[in-house]
Each structure stands twice: as C-alpha cells, then as structure tokens.
C-alpha positions as CSV (number, residue, x, y, z in Angstrom):
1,X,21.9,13.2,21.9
2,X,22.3,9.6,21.2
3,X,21.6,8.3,17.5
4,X,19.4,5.5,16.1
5,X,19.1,2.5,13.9
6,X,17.6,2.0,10.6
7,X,15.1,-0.4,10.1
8,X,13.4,-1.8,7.4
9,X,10.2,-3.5,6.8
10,X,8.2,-4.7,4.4
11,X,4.7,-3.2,5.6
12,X,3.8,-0.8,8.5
13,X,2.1,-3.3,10.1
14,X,5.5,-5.5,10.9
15,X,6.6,-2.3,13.2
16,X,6.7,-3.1,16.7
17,X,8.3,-2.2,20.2
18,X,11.4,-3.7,19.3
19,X,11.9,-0.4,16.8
20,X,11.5,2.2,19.3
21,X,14.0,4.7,18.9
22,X,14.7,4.1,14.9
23,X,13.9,5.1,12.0
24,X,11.9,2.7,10.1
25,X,12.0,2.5,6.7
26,X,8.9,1.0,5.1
27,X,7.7,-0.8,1.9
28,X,3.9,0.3,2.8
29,X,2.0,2.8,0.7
30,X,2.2,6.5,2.3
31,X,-1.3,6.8,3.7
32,X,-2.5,7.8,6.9
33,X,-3.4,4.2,8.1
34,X,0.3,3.2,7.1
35,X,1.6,6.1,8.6
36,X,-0.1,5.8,11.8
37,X,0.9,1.9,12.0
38,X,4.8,2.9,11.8
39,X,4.5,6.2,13.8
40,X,3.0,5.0,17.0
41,X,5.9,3.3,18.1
42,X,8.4,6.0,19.3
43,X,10.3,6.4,16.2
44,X,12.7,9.1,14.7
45,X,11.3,9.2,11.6
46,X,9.9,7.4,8.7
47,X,9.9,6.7,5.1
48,X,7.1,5.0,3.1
49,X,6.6,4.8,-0.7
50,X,4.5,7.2,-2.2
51,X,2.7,4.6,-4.7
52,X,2.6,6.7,-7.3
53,X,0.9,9.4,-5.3
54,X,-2.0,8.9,-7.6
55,X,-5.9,10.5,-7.2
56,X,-6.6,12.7,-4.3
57,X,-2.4,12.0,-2.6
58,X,-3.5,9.1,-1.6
59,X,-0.2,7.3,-1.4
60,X,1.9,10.4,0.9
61,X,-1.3,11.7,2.7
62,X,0.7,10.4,6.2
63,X,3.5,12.7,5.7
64,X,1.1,15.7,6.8
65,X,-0.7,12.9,9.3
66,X,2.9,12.9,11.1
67,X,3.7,16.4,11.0
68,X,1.0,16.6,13.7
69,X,3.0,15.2,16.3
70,X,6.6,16.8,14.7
71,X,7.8,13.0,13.3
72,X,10.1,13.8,10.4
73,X,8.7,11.6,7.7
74,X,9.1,11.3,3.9
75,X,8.2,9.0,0.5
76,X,10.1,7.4,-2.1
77,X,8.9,7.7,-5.1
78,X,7.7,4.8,-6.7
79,X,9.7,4.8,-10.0
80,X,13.2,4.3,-8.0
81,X,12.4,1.4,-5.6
82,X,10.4,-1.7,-5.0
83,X,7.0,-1.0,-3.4
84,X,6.7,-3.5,-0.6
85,X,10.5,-3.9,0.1
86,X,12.0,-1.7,2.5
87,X,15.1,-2.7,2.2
88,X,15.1,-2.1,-1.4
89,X,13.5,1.1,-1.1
90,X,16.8,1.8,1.7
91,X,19.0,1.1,-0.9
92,X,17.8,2.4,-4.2
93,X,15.1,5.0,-3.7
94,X,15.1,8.6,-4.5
95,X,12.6,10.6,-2.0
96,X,9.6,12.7,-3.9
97,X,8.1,14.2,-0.5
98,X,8.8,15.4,2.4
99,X,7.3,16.4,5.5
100,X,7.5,19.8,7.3
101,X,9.5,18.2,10.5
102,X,11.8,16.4,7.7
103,X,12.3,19.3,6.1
104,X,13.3,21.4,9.5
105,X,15.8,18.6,9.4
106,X,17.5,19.4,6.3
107,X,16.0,16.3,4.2
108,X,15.1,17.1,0.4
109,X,13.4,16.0,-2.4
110,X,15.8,14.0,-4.6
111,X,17.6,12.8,-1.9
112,X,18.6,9.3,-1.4
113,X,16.6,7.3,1.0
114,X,19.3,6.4,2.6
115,X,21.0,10.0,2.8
116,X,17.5,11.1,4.8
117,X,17.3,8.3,6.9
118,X,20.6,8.8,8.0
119,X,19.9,12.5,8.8
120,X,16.6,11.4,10.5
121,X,18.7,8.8,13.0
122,X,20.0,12.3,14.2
123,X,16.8,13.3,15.5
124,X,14.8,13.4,19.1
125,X,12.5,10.2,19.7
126,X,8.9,11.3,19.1
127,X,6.5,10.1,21.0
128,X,3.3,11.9,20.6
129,X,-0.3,9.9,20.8
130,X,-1.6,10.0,17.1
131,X,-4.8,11.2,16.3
132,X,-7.4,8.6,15.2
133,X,-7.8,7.4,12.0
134,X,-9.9,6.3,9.2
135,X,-9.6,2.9,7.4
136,X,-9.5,-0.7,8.3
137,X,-13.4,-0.8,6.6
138,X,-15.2,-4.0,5.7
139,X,-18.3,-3.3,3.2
140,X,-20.4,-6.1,1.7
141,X,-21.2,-4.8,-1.8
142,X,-24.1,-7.5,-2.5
143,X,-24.6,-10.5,-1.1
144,X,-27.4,-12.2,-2.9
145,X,-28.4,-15.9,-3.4
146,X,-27.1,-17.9,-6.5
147,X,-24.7,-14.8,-6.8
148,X,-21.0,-14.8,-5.0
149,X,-21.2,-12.1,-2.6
150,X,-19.2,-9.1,-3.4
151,X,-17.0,-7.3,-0.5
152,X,-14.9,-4.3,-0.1
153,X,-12.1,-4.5,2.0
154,X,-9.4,-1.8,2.5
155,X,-6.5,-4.3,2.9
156,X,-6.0,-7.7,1.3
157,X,-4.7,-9.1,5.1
158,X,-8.8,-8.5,6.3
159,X,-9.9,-11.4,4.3
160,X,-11.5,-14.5,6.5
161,X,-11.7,-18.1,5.1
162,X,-15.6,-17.1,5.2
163,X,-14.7,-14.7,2.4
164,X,-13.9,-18.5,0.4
165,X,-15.7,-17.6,-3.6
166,X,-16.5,-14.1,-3.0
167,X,-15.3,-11.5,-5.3
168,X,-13.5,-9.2,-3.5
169,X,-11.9,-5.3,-4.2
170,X,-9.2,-4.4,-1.4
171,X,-7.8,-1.8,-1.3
172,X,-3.8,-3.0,-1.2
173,X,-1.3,-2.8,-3.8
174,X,-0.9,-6.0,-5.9
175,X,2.7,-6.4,-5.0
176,X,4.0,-9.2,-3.3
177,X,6.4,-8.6,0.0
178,X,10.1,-8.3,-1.2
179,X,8.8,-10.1,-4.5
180,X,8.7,-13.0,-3.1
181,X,5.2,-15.3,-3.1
182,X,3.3,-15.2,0.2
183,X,0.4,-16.3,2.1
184,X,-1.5,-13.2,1.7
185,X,-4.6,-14.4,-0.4
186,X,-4.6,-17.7,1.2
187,X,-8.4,-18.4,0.2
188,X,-9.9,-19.3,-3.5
189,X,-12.1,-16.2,-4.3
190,X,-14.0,-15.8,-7.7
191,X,-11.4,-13.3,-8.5
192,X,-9.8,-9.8,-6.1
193,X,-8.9,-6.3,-7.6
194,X,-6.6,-4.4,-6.2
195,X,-4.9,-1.2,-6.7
196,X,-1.3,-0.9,-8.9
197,X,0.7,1.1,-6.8
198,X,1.2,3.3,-9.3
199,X,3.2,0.3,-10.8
200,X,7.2,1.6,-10.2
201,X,10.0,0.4,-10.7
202,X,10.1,-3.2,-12.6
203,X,6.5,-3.0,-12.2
204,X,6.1,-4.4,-8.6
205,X,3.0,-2.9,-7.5
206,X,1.4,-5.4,-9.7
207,X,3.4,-8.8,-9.4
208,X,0.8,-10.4,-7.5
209,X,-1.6,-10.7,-10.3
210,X,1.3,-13.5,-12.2
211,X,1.2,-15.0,-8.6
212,X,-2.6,-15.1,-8.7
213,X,-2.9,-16.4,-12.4
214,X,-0.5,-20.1,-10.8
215,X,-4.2,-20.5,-8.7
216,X,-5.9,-19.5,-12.2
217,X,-7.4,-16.5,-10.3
218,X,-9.1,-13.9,-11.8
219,X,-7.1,-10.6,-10.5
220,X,-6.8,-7.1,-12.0
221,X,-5.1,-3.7,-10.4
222,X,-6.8,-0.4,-10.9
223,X,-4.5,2.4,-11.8
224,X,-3.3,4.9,-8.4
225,X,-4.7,7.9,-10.7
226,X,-8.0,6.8,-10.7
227,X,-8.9,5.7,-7.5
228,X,-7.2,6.0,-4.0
229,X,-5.0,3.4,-2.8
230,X,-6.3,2.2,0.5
231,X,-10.0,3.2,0.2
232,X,-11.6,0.0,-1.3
233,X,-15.3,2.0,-2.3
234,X,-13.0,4.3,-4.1
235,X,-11.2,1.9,-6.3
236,X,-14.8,-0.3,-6.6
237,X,-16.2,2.9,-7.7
238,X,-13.9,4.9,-9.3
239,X,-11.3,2.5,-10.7
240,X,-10.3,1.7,-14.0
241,X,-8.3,-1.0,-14.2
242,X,-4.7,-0.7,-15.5
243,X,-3.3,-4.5,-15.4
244,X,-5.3,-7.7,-15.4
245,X,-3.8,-11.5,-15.5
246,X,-4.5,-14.0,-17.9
247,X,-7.3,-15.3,-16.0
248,X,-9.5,-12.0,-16.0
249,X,-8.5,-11.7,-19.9
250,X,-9.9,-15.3,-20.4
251,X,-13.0,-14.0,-19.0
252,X,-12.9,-10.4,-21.0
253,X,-11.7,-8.7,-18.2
254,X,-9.4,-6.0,-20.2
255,X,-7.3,-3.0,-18.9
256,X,-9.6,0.3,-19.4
257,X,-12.5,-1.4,-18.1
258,X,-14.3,-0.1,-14.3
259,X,-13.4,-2.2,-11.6
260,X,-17.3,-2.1,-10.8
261,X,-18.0,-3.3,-14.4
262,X,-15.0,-6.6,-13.8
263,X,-16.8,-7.1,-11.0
264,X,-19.9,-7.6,-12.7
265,X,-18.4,-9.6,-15.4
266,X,-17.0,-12.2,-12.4
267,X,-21.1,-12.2,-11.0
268,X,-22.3,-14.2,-14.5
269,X,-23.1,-17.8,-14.2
C-alpha cells in the first residue's frame, strides 16, 4: 500500500480535491462542522486543534464524527501549538485526543503531531459519505428600529456587507490565520464576540481582538469553558467573556461579564 502526503492548512474549509489521498493537518477547531469540511475529501486521516476542548467537547466532538466512517483522526491540544496554523500545529503540537480508528493505528495521546501524522500517511484512503451535520446557522437576535440589529452567526466568514453596524456573536475563534492580519471581518460592525479558543499557546485564539482594536472595534472572546465554540446561541447565551480589547473596555465592556449583557452594553445610544 502506497503512502501519502502531509498537508497543512489553516482552516477546514481550505481542504479541497487537490488533498485527496493525504493527511491534512488543520488549524480549525475540532468540531463536527470542521471535521466534516476536512474529512469529505478522501483523506487518511486528520488532525485539528482541540481549542481547549472547553464546555460540552466542543472543540474534539469530530474525532467521534469521523470514527463513523473509520478515518483515523486526532487533536492537538491547544497549549502546544498555534490555533489556526497548521503548519505550526505540524511542527510543535502535542496530540490530547484521539479517535478509535487512530488509535487502531497505534497513535497516542502525547504524541507529536507530526509522529501521528506520519503513522496516519500509512493508512488506507477513506472514502466514506459523511453523515449530515449541524451548523452553518444564521439567527437574527433583534432587529429593531433606532437599535443596531443583533445577529448570531456560527462562523465569522458568514458575515455579508448587509451585516455593515450590526453587533454580531460568531461563533469562531478570535485568532487570526497563521497570525497574520486578514480580511476576515472585512465590514465595520458596532462591535463582534467571539469565542477564545481556549486561548493556547502565546495566546492566539484571541489575537484578533488587537487586530480589531487598529479599526477601534469593539471585540471580546468568551472563554471555551463556558460556552461551545462553534454554536453562536451558546456563546450569546452562555458566554462569559474572558478577553476584551481596548475598545470594549472604553465602553465598560470587562472580562467576567455575559456576552448577552456586552451585547446589550453595544445596543445604548
């Protein structure tokens, strides 16, 4: 049996035919919607970053996603490597998680990321149809006149020049790809809260907030514990923010504060 490549990316979503046959390593959160955007493609495994894991396993839910279809698949733990950077993840991570096809494999927890991928070039092409999944959701909290509307929106990429003053909760990490500044929130909203991404290593689930404060934009990042990364309602509802910019202080928006109660603070004339 013939081996494969190692690929990394910076998201799921950057995944494509071209990969068919690797293993992908990606800078994505470990969810299900990440998981199914890197899986889909004929791959021999994946690693994503488990984000901290945080409340309800939100961040390495796709490693049990995959085993349904036997693709080995594991996470690096936050702490080690660069959320958002693949190749940084290939080079410094430490896996946290496995899956049971990884672990038929021989791949282990305190592994290298590298070490795993390696072992996972080794294995068949998988190429099973994945089951449908949740996510992807657009919810319009309020949208009331002389107010700026409030959305929900489970990843920061699903915002529309139409979104242009709103205040909006995604529910994306606040790190920027490979650290680098990007076109991501390319409109001026009232202000956008993310989640941290369990923060990691040299803080990078956050670094987009900085980024955010050069538009003086109100942005804050609700810790992974308290509400799940990639469910926007959750972190709007359940969130408790973690790390705000200098823009959301200037308005008293304060880690320990609810997301839902930032939110409100943004609606005052």
């Amino acid at each position: 049996m013939s081996s494969g490549g190692i690929s990394t990316v910076s998201a799921s979503s950057q995944v494509n035919a071209g990969n068919r046959g690797h293993v992908i390593v990606s800078g994505s959160y470990g969810g299900e919607y990440n998981a199914y955007h890197a899986g889909k493609w004929g791959l021999r495994g994946v690693v994503l970053n488990d984000a901290g894991v945080g409340f309800g396993d939100a961040g390495i839910r796709g490693l049990a996603y995959l085993d349904r279809i036997g693709l080995p698949a594991a996470t690096a733990d936050a702490w080690t490597c660069h959320i958002a950077d693949g190749a940084h993840m290939l080079e410094h991570g430490i896996v946290s998680h496995v899956n049971e096809a990884a672990a038929r494999l021989g791949c282990r927890v305190g592994e290298s990321v590298r070490a795993v991928a390696e072992r996972m070039s080794n294995a068949p092409v998988v190429e099973g149809e994945l089951p449908p999944i949740a996510g992807g959701e657009r919810h319009t909290i309020r949208d009331v006149a002389g107010m700026p509307p409030v959305i929900c929106l489970d990843a920061a990429p699903m915002l529309v020049p139409a979104d242009a003053g709103a205040i909006a909760v995604t529910g994306s990490h606040a790190a920027l790809f490979r650290g680098q500044p990007d076109n991501v929130i390319s409109i001026d909203l009232t202000g956008i809260f993310f989640s941290d991404g369990g923060m990691g290593m040299d803080g990078a689930g956050i670094t987009r907030l900085a980024d955010l404060d050069k538009r003086g934009m109100p942005a804050g990042a609700a810790a992974a514990a308290s509400a799940s990364i990639g469910n926007s309602r959750s972190i709007y509802e359940r969130g408790v923010l973690s790390n705000v910019n200098e823009a959301a202080r200037r308005l008293g928006i304060v880690p320990g504060m609810r997301v839902a109660e930032a939110v409100e603070r943004l609606s005052r004339p």
